[in-house]
N, C-alpha and C positions, 0 to 999 in steps of 0.2 A: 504493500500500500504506500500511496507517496499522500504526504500531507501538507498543504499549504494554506494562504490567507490571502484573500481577495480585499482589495486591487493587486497589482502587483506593482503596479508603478501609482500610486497615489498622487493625488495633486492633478493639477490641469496637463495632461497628458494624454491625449484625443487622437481618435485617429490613428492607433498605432499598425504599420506593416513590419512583417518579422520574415529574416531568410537564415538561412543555414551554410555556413562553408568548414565543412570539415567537422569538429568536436564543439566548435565556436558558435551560436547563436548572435543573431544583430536586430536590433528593433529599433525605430524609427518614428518620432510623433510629427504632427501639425502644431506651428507655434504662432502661426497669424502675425501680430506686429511685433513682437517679439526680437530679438537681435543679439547674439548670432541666434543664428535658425536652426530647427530641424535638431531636437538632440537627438543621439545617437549613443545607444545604447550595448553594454556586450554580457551575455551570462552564458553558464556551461549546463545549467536545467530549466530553462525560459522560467524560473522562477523569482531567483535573485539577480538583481540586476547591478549592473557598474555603469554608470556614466562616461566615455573615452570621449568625450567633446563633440561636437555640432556638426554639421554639414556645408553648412553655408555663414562661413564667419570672416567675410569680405566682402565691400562694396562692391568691387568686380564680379559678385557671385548675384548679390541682392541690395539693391539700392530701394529706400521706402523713405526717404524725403516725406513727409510730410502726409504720409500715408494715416486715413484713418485707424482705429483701431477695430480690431475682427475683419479686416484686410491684411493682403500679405502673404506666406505660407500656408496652404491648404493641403489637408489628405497625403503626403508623401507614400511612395511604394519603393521598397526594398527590394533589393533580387542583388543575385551573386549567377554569377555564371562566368566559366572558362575563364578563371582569374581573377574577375574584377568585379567591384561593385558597383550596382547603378540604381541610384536613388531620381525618382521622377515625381515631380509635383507640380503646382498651378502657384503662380506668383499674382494674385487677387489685384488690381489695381497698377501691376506692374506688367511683366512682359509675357504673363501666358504660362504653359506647360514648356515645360524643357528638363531636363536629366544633368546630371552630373555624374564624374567615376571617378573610380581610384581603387590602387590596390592595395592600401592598407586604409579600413575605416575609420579610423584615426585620422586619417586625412594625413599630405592635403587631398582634396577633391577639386576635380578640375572646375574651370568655369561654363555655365551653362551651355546647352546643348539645345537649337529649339526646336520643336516639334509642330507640325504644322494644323492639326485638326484638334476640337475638341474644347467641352467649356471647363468641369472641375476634375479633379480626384484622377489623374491619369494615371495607368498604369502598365507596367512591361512586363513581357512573358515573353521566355525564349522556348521554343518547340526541340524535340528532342534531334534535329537537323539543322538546328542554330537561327533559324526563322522568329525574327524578334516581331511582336506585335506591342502595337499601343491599345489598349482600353478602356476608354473614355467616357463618361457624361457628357450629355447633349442636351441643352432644352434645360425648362424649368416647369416647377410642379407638377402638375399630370401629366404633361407635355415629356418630360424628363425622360430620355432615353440611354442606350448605351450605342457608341460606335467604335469601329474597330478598324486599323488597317495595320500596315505593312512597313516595317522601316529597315534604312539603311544604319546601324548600329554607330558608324563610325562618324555619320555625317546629320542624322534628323531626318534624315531628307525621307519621305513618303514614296513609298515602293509602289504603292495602289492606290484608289480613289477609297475613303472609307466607305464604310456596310454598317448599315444599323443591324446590331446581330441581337438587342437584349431589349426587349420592353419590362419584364417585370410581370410584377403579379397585378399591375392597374392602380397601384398606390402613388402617391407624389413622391418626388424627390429620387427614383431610379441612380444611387450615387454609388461612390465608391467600389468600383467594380474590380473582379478579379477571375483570370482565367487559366485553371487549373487543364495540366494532363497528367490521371492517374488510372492507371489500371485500363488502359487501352479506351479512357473515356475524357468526352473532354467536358469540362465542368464550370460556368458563367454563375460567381456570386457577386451579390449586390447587396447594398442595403437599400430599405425601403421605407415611407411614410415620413422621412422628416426624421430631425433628431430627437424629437420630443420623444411622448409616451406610447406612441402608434410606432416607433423604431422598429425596425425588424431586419434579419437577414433571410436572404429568398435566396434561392440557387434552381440553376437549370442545367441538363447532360446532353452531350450531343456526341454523335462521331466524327464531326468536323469541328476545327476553330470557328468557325462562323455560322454553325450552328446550321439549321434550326434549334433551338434549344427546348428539351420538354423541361417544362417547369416542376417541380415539386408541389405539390398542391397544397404544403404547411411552410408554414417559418420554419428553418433548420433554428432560430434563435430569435426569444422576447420570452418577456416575461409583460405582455402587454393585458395581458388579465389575471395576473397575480397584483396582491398586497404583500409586496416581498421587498427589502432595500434596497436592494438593484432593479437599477429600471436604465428605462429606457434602450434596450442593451441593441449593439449592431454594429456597420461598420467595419466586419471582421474580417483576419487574414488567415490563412491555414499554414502549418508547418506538422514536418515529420520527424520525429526524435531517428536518435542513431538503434535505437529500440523495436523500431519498426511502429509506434505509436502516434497517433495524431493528435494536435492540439488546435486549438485558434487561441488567437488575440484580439481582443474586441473592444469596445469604450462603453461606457455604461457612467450612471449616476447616482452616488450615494446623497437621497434629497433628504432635507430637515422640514418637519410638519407636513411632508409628502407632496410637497411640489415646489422645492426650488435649493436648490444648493449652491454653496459659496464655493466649493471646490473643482465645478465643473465635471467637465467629462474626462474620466477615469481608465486606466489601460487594466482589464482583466484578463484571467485565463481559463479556459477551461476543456477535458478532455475533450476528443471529438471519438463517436461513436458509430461504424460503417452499417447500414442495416440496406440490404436490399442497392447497393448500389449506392446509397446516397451519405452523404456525411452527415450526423445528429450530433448537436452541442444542446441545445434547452427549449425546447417550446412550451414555454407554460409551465414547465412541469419541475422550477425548482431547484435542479441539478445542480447548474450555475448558481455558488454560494459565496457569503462573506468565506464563510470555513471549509476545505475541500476535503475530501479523501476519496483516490482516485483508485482505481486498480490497474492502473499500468501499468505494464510490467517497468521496471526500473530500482536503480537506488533512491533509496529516501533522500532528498536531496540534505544538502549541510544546515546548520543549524537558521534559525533565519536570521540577516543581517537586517541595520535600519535601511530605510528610503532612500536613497538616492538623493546625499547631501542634507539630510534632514535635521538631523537635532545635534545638539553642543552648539560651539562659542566659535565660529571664527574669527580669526586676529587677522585678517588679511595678510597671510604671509604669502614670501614668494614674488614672481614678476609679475601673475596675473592674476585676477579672479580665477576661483574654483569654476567647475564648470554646471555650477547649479545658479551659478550669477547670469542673469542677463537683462536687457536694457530696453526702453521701449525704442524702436524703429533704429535708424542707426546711429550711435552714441557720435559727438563730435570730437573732434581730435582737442588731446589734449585740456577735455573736460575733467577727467577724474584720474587717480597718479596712488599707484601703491608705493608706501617709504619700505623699502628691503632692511633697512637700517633698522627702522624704531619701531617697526609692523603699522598698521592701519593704511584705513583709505580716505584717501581726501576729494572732495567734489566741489567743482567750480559752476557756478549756477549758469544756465545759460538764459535766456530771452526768455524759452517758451514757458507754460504753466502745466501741472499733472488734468488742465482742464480745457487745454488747447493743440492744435495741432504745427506749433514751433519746437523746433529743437530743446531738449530735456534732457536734462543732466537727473539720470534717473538709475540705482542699480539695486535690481531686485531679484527674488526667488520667489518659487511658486509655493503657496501655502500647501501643506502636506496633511493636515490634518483639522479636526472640525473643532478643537479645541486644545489651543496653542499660544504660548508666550512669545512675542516676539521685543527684545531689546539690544539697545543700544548705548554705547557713552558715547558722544559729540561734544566736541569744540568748537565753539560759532562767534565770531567777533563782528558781527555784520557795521559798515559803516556808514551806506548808501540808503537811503528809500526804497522800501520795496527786496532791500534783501534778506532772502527766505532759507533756513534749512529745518531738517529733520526727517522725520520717517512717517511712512504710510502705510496703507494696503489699498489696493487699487484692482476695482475691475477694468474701468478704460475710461474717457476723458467725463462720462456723464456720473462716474459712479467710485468715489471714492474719499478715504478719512483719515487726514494726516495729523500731526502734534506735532510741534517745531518752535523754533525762532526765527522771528521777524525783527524789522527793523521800521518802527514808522512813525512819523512827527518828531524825531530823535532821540526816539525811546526804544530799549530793547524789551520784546515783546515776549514772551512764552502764548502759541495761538493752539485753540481746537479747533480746525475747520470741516467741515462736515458736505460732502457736495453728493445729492441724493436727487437723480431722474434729470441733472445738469444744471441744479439750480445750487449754489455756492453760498456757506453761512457761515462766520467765524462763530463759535458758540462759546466761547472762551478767551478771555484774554487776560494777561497779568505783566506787569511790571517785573523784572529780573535782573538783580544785581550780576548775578555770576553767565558766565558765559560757556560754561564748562555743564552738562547737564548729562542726567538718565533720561531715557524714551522708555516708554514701553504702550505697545497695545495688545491689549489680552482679546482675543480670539475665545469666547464664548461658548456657540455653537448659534444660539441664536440673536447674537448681541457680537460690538466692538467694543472694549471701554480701553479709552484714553491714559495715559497714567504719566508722570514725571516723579524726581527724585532729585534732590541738589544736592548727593552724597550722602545724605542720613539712608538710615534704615527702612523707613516708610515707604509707601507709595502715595502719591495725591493723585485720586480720581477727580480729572477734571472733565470727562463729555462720554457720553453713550450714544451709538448708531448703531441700529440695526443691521443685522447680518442679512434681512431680503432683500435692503436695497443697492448691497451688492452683488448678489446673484443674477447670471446671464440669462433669469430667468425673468425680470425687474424690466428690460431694456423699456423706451421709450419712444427713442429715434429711430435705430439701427440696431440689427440684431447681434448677439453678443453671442462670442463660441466661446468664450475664454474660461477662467475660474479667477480668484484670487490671487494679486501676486502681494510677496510685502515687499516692501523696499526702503532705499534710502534716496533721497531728494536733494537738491539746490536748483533755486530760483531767483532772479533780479527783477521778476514778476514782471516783464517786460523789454529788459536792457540785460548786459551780461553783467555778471556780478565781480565784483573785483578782491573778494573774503570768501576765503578757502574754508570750508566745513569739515572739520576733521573727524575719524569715526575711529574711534579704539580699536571695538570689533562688534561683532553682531553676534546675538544668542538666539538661536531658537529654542522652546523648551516645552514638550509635551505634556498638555495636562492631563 
């Protein structure tokens, strides 16, 4: 029996595609405006994961200037073939579908590759005589199809006109598609109905790539008529252990009061089951749990480790961020500076605000859990009007709750700002001899609460926000795919800021 615990990658980690080269597992998420992109992941039992750094961690790779948020990296697809890797995705607002490779995923990875058809979530499959296809999203809501065509590996370039090969089961949103040769059959999965709670994975078999494809007449995967804490589940990729066993990896949402969560869409795992031809992970029926115990043949895997960068105190040692840091769209040069000497990180404010689409001196991590401390020490000497530091947690420009020092009437300020559906509230302010301070904001499950510390013991509760109206379930404008990230901030709330914000180190701490 192998036993494990659902998610496997907790935190806003969406959309995950998983391949195989050798002993070695690689999994790969969607990070929308996010910077660098695309983490990239490595385990030896698709259970415990290591983080080995991003895909795309250059301008020349992905330029988002000014990109909204829940634009940007979408859906990425994973494959390994005859050497090399090749990660394929849609750049939202930017340049389309294109691939990138390399032969060690670690990178580097080359610079984009473009592919000429197709709207989201594209995907590569190489045929057992090296015939690579693309498999694409076409169309929106019921409209929403799959096409398929033909490519030159080396160059993008379109071998054939595409062929609509996948309609679905008649539900909206026909996305994320993937196409399987197993067992002398060839196999068209999709997800269907949207991300919400109608989420589903559907799959079709043919004895062509291009199908006809007969449909399956069930979800192979939902849980869309269970009261179960996984919902929404779909999305999915399949993989084969050295075991001869199958699995998928899927996204799904752990919600709070049963419809809406702060953490977003979550990377799961769960066995997969051949009956009759066809692949079975969970319809309805449960299987897919927080708690697993599976019967695949196999070792139990090693004990379980934490999350992928999740809890203790980093000092910012070293020349760079860990690779659990990353930045909304892309950070500007010479914004933020680790001291190798004295540890910490320092941020230079730039123009833009955590509530606008300007450049933002912003470095954060994805929330990992539904109740969680997240602190800070800071040094802030602000001398200008309008200059800002401290920390936050942020779903994206309409939806987010920061604690900091400001600067204003030439007063040094201590502020709670509270920005909920894009309307903006200082709800707190005080006067501040020292410059040197504690952050912290406690993560609840259905609450934020604000907190500071000027060296004593104590904590001061200064402001409470709600945790719905973070949720990418909240939106108002524009729809949200993300979860919660927390972070650290500087701002000139308009102009660059010319006071450097100093950060000790950052604690995360599991309640």
């Amino acid at each position: 029996m192998i036993h494990y615990s659902n998610p496997i990658l907790p935190g806003f980690y969406p959309d995950p595609s998983v391949t195989r080269a050798g002993e070695d597992f690689y999994l790969v998420c969607s990070s929308f405006e996010y910077f660098p992109a695309v983490p990239i992941f490595r385990s030896r039992d698709l259970i415990h994961w290591e983080q080995i750094g991003h895909v795309l961690d250059r301008v020349s790779q992905l330029d988002m200037t000014s990109r909204r948020s829940s634009t940007g990296i979408y859906a990425p697809t994973l494959r390994y073939h005859d050497g090399t890797f090749y990660m394929i995705t849609t750049d939202v607002g930017g340049i389309g579908n294109f691939y990138v490779t390399a032969t060690d995923p670690a990178g580097p990875w080359s610079d984009p590759i473009l592919v000429p058809y197709g709207g989201i979530d594209p995907s590569l499959f190489f045929d057992d005589d090296g015939t690579a296809y693309v498999t694409v999203q076409q169309g929106a809501d019921e409209e929403s199809h799959i096409i398929q065509y033909e490519i030159d590996i080396v160059t993008g370039e379109a071998k054939c006109e595409p062929q609509v090969v996948w309609r679905g089961d008649g539900g909206p949103w026909i996305e994320g598609p993937h196409l399987y040769h197993i067992n002398g059959m060839y196999y068209m999965m999709s997800a269907s109905g949207g991300t919400g709670k109608e989420h589903r994975e559907i799959i079709g078999r043919s004895h062509s790539p291009y199908g006809p494809f007969e449909l399956n007449p069930n979800p192979i995967l939902t849980h869309n008529d269970l009261d179960h804490p996984m919902q929404c589940l779909g999305h999915a990729d399949l993989i084969e252990d050295l075991d001869g066993n199958w699995w998928a990896v899927f996204l799904g949402v752990r919600w709070l009061e049963g419809n809406y969560s702060v953490l977003g869409r979550e990377t799961f795992l769960s066995p997969v089951l051949w009956q009759d031809g066809w692949p079975q992970i969970d319809n309805n029926e449960g299987t897919a749990d927080l708690n697993m115990v599976v019967s695949h043949k196999g070792a139990e895997p090693s004990q379980p480790t934490l999350p992928p960068g999740a809890i203790g105190r980093d000092h910012f040692e070293g020349e760079c961020l860990g690779p659990a840091w990353i930045f909304i769209r892309n950070p500007g040069s010479g914004h933020n500076s680790l001291n190798t000497e004295h540890k910490g990180l320092t941020l230079y404010g730039q123009a833009g605000t955590l509530s606008n689409l300007e450049p933002i001196t912003f470095a954060g991590r994805r929330q990992q859990h539904m109740k969680a401390s997240f602190i800070t020490s800071m040094s802030f000497a602000p001398v200008v009007e309008g200059e800002e530091a401290g920390l936050c947690v942020r779903r994206d420009e309409d939806a987010h709750y920061e604690i900091g020092i400001l600067h204003s009437a030439n007063r040094l300020l201590l502020i709670a700002r509270l920005t909920v559906r894009g309307q903006s509230q200082i709800v707190y302010e005080a006067e501040l001899q020292s410059t040197s301070i504690l952050l912290r904001i406690d993560a609840l499950g259905q609450e934020y609460a604000l907190q500071y510390s000027e060296g004593q013991d104590s904590w001061n509760h200064i402001a409470t926000g709600e945790a719905r109206a973070l949720s990418p379930e909240d939106f108002v404008r524009h729809m949200c795919f993300t979860g919660v990230v927390v972070g650290l901030y500087a701002t000139g709330n308009g102009r660059s800021s010319r006071s450097p914000a100093s950060f000790d180190w950052f604690d995360y701490q599991v309640k």
